[in-house]
C-alpha positions as CSV (number, residue, x, y, z in Angstrom):
1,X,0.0,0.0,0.0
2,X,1.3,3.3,-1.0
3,X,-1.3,5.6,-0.2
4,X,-2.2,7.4,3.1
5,X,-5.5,6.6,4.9
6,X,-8.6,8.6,4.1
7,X,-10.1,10.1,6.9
8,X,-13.3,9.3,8.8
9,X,-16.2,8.0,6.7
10,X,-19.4,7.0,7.3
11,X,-20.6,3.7,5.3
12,X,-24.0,1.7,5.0
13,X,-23.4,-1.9,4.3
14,X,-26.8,-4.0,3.6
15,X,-26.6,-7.4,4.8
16,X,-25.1,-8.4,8.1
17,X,-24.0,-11.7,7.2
18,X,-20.8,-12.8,7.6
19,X,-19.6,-10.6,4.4
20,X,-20.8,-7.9,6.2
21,X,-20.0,-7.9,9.5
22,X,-16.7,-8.8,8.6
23,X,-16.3,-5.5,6.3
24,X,-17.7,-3.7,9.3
25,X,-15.2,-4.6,11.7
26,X,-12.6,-4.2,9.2
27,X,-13.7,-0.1,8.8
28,X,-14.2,-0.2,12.1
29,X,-10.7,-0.9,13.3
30,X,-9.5,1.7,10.8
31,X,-11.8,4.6,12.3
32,X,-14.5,4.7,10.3
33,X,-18.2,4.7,11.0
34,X,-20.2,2.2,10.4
35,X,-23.7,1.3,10.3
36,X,-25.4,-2.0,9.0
37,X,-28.9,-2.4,7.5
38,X,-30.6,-6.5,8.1
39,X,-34.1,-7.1,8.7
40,X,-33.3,-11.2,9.5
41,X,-31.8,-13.2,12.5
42,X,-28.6,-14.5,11.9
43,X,-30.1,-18.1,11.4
44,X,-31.4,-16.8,7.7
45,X,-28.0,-15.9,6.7
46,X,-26.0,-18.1,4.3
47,X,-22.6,-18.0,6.6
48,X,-25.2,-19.3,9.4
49,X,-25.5,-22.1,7.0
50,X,-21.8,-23.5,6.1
51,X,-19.3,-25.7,7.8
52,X,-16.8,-23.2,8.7
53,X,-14.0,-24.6,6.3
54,X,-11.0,-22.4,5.4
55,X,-10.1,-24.4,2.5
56,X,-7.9,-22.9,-0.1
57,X,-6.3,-25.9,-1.4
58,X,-9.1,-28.0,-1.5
59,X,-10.7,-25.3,-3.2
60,X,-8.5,-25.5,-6.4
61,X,-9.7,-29.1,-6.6
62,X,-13.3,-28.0,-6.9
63,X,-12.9,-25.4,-9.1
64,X,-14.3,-26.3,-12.7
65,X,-12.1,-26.1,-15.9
66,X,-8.0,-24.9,-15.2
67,X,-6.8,-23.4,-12.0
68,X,-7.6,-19.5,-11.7
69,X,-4.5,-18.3,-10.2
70,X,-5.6,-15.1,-9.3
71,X,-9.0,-17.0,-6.8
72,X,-6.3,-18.9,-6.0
73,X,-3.9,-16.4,-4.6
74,X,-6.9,-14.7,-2.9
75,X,-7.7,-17.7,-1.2
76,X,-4.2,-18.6,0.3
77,X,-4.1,-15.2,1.0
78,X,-7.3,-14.9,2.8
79,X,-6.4,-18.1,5.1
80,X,-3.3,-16.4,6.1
81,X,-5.5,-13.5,7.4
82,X,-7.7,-15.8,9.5
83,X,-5.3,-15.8,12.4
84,X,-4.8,-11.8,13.1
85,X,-9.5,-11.5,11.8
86,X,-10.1,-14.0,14.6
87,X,-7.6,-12.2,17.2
88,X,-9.5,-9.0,15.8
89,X,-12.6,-10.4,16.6
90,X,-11.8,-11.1,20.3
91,X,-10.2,-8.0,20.8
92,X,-13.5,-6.7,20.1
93,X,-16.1,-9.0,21.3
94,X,-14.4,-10.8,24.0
95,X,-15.6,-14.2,22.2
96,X,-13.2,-17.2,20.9
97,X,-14.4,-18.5,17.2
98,X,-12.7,-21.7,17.3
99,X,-9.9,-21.0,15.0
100,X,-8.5,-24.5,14.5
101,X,-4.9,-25.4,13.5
102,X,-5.5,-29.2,12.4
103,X,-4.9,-29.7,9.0
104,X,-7.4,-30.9,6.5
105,X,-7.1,-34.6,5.6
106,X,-8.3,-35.1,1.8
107,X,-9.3,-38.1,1.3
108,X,-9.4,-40.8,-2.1
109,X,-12.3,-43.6,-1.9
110,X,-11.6,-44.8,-5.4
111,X,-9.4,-44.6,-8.8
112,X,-11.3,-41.5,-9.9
113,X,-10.3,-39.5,-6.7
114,X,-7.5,-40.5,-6.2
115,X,-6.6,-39.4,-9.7
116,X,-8.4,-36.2,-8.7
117,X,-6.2,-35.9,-5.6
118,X,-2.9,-36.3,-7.3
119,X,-3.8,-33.7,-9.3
120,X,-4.4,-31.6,-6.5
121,X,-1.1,-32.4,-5.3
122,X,0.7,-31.2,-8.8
123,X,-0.9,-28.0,-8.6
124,X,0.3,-27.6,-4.8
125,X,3.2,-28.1,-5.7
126,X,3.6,-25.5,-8.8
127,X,2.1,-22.9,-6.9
128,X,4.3,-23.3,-4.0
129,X,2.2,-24.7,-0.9
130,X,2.4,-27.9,1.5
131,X,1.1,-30.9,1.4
132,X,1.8,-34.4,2.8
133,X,0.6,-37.8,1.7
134,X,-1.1,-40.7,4.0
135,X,-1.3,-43.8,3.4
136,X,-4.6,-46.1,4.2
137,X,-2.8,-47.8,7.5
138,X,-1.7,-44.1,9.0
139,X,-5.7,-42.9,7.9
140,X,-6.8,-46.2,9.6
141,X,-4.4,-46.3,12.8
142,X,-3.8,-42.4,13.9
143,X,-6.9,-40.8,12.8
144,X,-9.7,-43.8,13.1
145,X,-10.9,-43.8,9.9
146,X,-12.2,-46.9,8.0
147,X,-10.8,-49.3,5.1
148,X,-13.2,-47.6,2.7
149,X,-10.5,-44.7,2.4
150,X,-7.4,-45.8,0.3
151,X,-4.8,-42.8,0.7
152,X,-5.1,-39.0,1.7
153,X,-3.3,-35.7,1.6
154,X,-2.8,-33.6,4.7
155,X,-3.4,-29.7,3.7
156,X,-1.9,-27.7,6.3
157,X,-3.4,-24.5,4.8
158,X,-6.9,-25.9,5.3
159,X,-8.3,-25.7,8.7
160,X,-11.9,-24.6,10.0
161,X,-13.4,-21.6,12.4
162,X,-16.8,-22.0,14.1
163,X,-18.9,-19.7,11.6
164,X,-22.1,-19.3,13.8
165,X,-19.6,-18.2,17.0
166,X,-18.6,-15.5,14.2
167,X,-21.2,-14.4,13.4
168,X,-22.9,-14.3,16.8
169,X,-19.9,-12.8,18.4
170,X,-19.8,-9.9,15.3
171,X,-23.5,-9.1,15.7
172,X,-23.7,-8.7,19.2
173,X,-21.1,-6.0,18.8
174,X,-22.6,-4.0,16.4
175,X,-25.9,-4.3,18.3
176,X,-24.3,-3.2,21.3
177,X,-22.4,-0.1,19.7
178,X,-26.3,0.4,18.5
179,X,-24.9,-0.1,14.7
180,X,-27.4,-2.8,13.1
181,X,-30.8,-1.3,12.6
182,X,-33.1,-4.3,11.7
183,X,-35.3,-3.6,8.5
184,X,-35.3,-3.6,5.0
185,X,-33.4,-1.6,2.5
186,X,-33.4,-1.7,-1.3
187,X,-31.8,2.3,-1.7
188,X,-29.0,4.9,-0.3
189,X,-31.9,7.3,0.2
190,X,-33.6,4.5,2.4
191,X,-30.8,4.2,4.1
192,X,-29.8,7.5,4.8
193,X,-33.1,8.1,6.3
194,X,-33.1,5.2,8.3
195,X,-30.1,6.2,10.0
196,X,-30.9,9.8,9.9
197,X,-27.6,10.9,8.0
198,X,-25.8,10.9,4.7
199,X,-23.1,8.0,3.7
200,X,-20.1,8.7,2.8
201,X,-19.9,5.1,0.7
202,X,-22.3,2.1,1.0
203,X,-21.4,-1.9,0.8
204,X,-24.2,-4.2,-0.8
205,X,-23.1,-7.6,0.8
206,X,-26.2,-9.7,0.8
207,X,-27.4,-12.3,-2.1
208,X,-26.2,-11.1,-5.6
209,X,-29.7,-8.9,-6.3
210,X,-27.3,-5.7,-7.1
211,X,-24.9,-7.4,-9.5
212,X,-28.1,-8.5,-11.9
213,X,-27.5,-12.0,-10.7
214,X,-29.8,-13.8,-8.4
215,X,-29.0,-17.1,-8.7
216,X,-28.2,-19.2,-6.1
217,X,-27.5,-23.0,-5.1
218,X,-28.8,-25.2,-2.5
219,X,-26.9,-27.2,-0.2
220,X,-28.4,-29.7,2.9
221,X,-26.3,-30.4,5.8
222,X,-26.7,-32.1,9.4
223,X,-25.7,-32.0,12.3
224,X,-24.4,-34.8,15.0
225,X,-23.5,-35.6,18.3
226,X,-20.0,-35.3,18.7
227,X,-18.5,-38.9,19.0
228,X,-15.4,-40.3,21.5
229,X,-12.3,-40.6,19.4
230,X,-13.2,-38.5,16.1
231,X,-10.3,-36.5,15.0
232,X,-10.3,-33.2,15.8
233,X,-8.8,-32.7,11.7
234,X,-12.1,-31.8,8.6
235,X,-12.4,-34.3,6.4
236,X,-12.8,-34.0,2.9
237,X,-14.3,-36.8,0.4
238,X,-15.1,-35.6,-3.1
239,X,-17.8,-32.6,-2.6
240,X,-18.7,-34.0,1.1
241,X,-17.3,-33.3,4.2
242,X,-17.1,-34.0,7.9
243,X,-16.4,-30.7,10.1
244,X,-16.0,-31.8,13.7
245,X,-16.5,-28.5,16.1
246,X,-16.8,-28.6,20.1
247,X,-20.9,-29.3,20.0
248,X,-21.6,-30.4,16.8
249,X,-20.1,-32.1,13.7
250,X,-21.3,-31.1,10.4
251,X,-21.8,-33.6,7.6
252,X,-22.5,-31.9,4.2
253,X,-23.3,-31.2,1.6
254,X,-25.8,-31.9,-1.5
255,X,-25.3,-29.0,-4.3
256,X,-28.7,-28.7,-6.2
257,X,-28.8,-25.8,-8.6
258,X,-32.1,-27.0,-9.9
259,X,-34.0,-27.4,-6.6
260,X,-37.4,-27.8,-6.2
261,X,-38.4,-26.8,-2.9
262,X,-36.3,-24.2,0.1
263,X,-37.2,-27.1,2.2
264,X,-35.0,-30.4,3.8
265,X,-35.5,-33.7,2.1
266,X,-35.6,-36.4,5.0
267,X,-33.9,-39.1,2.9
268,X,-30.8,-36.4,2.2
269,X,-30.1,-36.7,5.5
270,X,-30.1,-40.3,5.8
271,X,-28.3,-40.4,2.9
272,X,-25.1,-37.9,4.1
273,X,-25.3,-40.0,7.6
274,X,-25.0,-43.3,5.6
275,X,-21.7,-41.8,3.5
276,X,-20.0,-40.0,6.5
277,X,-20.1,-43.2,8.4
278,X,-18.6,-45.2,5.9
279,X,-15.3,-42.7,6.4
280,X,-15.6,-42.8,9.8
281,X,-17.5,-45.7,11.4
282,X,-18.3,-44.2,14.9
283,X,-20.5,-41.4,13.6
284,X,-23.1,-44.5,12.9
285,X,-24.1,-44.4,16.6
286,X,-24.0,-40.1,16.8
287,X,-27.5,-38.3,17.8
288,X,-28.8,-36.4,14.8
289,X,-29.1,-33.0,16.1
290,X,-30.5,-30.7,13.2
291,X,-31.0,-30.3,9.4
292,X,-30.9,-27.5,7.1
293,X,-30.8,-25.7,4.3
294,X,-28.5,-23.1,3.1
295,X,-28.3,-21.3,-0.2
296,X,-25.0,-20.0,-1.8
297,X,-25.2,-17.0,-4.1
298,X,-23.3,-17.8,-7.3
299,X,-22.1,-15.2,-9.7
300,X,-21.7,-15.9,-13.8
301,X,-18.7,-18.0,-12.5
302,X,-17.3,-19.3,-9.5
303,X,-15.7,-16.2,-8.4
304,X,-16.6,-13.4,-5.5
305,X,-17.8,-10.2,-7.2
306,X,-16.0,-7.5,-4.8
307,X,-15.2,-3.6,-6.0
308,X,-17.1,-0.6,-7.0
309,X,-20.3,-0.5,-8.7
310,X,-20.6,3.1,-8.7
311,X,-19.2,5.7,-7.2
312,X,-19.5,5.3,-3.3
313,X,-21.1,2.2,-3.9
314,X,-19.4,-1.3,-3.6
315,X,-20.3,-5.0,-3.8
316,X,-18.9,-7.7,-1.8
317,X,-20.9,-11.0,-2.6
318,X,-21.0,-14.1,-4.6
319,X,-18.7,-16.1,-2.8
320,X,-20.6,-19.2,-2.9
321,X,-18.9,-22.1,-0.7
322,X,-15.6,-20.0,0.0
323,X,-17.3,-17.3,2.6
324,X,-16.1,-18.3,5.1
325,X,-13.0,-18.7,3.9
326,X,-12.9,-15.1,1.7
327,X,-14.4,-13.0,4.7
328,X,-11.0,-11.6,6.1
329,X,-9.8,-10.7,2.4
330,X,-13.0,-9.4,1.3
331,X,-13.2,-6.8,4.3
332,X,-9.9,-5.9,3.5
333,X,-10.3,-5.2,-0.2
334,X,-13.6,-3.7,0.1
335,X,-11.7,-1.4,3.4
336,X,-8.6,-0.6,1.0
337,X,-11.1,0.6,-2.1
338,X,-13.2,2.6,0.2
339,X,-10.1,4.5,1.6
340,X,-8.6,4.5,-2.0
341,X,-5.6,2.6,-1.3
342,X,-3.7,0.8,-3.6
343,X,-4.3,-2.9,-4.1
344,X,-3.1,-5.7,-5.7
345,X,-4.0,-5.3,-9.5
346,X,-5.1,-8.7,-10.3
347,X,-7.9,-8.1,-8.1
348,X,-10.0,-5.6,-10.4
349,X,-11.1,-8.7,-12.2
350,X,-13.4,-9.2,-8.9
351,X,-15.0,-5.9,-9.6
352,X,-19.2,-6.2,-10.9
353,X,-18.5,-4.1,-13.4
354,X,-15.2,-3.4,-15.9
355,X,-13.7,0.3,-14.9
356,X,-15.0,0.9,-11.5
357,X,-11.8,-0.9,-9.5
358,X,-10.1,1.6,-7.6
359,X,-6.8,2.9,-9.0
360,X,-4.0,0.4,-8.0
C-alpha cells in the first residue's frame, strides 16, 4: 500500500451476514463509522448455514475447468488473514471462534479421486504450498478412519473456524455499539433516512440482487452428536465433508442448482449420515441433532464479485462455498477501495463491473 488513509467515513453496508459484518469490523478498526442495514436473524444468513472450512487448497480441486491463479492467490491469502481476523474479533467482542490449527485430511475412496487428488497435489506443488501424503494404515491407525478410504493428503493450509460463533460474536457487537438497525433496505436514500444521515460510501453484501445476478445454489447439511475418538482434523471426500467442532459435527453437503423446494429432504439426511459413516464408522451411533438448508449465491462464474459498482457504492458478494473462507480478504479489499488505497492489480477482475476498480 502506497497511499495514506482517508479520513473518517461513514458507510452503510446492507446485509449483516458474515460478508458484512466482517467489512464492518474491518472499517471499524481503521476509524471509520459504520452502520449495517438487516431485517433477518442471523439463522437466515448463508454463513449461518456453512461448515466453517477455510479451504484454499481443497478449493482448487473444486474449481471447474484450469486453475484460476488469481482465486487462487486470494484464497491462500485470505487463510493467512484468518489468524490476526479471529484475534481482531476477540479484541473486540471478547468471544473465541474456534480458529482450529489441524490440518485438513483429503481423502481418495476410489481410482477416480485419487486421480483427482494427485492432481491436487501437482498444482500444490507448482504454486508453491504444502502438502503431505497418507497412506490407508496411517488414515486407519492415527486418525480412526475406516478401510473404505485408500490414501489422503494432509493440507496444512486448510483448517476450519466455528462460523455461527462468528457471526454471533460480530452481531452482538454491532448491536451493542447500536450499529445494526433491523429492516429492509433496497436504496442509499432509504438508508440514509433510516439512520438519519448521509453515507459517505455504501457496501451491498447480501445475495447477488445488485450485481443482476440472483442465482443461487442449494446445499443440505446435518448435524451430530460429537462422537469419542473422532479426529479433531475436517475431512474431505469428493464434494462431502465432515467438520468436527466442540458441539456439533457437520456432515454436508448436497449441491442442487435446480431445486425444487427451500425445504429439507428427509432421505438427504439419511443419505449424508450413511456416506460419513462409511469414512468414519463411529459417527453410525451419533445423535442427529439438526438439518438444514442453506443457499450459496453464485455469480456468472465461481468467483466473488467484490469492488465498485458506482461511485460510493461497492459490492462484496458471490462467494458461494468460500465465505467463510474469503471473509478476512474481502473486508480488507472492500476497506482498502473505500479509503482509495492501492491494491493488488489482479484483483480488479473481482469488480461487478469493468472500470469501476479503484486505482492500484
Amino acid at each position: 500500500m502506497t497511499a495514506e488513509r482517508a479520513t473518517s467515513q461513514t458507510i452503510a453496508i446492507a446485509g449483516a451476514g458474515l460478508i458484512g459484518l466482517s467489512c464492518a469490523l474491518e472499517l471499524t478498526m481503521r476509524g471509520h463509522d459504520v452502520t449495517l442495514f438487516d431485517p433477518n436473524p442471523a439463522e437466515m444468513s448463508t454463513g449461518w448455514a456453512a461448515a466453517g472450512m477455510i479451504a484454499p487448497a481443497y478449493e482448487l480441486m473444486l474449481q471447474p475447468g484450469p486453475v484460476d491463479e488469481t482465486f487462487a492467490a486470494f484464497c491462500f491469502e485470505s487463510a493467512r488473514l484468518w489468524s490476526g481476523f479471529a484475534q481482531s474479533i476477540i479484541r473486540h467482542t471478547g468471544s473465541p471462534v474456534a480458529l482450529s490449527t489441524a490440518p485438513t485430511l483429503a481423502l481418495a475412496r476410489h481410482e477416480e479421486e485419487q486421480t483427482r487428488l494427485n492432481a491436487l497435489a501437482d498444482v500444490l506443488d507448482r504454486l508453491g504450498h504444502g502438502y503431505r501424503r497418507i497412506s490407508a494404515s496411517t488414515l486407519q491407525n492415527q486418525f480412526g478412519l475406516s478401510a473404505a478410504v485408500h490414501s489422503g493428503l494432509q493440507l496444512p493450509d486448510d483448517t476450519q473456524a466455528d462460523n455461527r460463533r462468528v457471526i454471533s460474536a460480530l452481531r452482538r457487537f454491532f448491536t451493542g455499539q447500536g450499529k445494526l438497525i433491523s429492516a429492509a433496505v433496497t436504496t442509499r436514500s432509504e438508508m440514509e433516512e433510516l439512520a438519519a444521515s448521509p453515507f459517505d460510501a455504501v457496501i451491498w453484501a447480501r445475495g447477488t440482487a445488485e450485481t443482476g445476478s440472483e442465482a443461487q445454489v442449494k446445499g443440505q447439511a446435518i448435524a451430530l452428536s460429537p462422537v469419542s475418538g473422532q479426529p479433531s482434523n475436517v475431512l474431505r471426500f469428493g464434494a462431502r465433508y465432515i467438520v468436527p467442532k466442540a458441539d456439533r459435527t457437520i456432515i454436508g453437503a448436497t449441491s442442487e442448482p435446480d431445486f425444487a423446494s427451500k425445504g429439507i429432504d428427509p432421505a438427504v439426511a439419511d443419505a449424508l449420515h450413511e456416506e460419513a459413516a462409511r469414512i468414519l464408522p463411529q459417527l453410525a451411533e451419533a445423535n442427529r441433532l439438526e438439518h438444514w438448508a442453506g443457499f450459496r449465491p453464485l455469480g456468472t462464474v465461481e468467483r466473488p464479485l467484490i469492488g465498485s459498482k458506482a461511485p460510493g457504492e461497492f459490492i462484496a458478494t458471490a462467494h458461494y462455498r468460500n465465505g467463510v473462507l474469503l471473509a478476512p480478504a474481502t473486508a480488507k479489499l472492500i476497506a482498502d477501495q473505500i479509503e482509495g488505497l492501492t491494491y493488488e492489480s489482479a484483483y480488479k477482475a473481482f469488480a461487478p463491473a469493468p472500470g469501476h476498480g479503484a486505482t492500484a
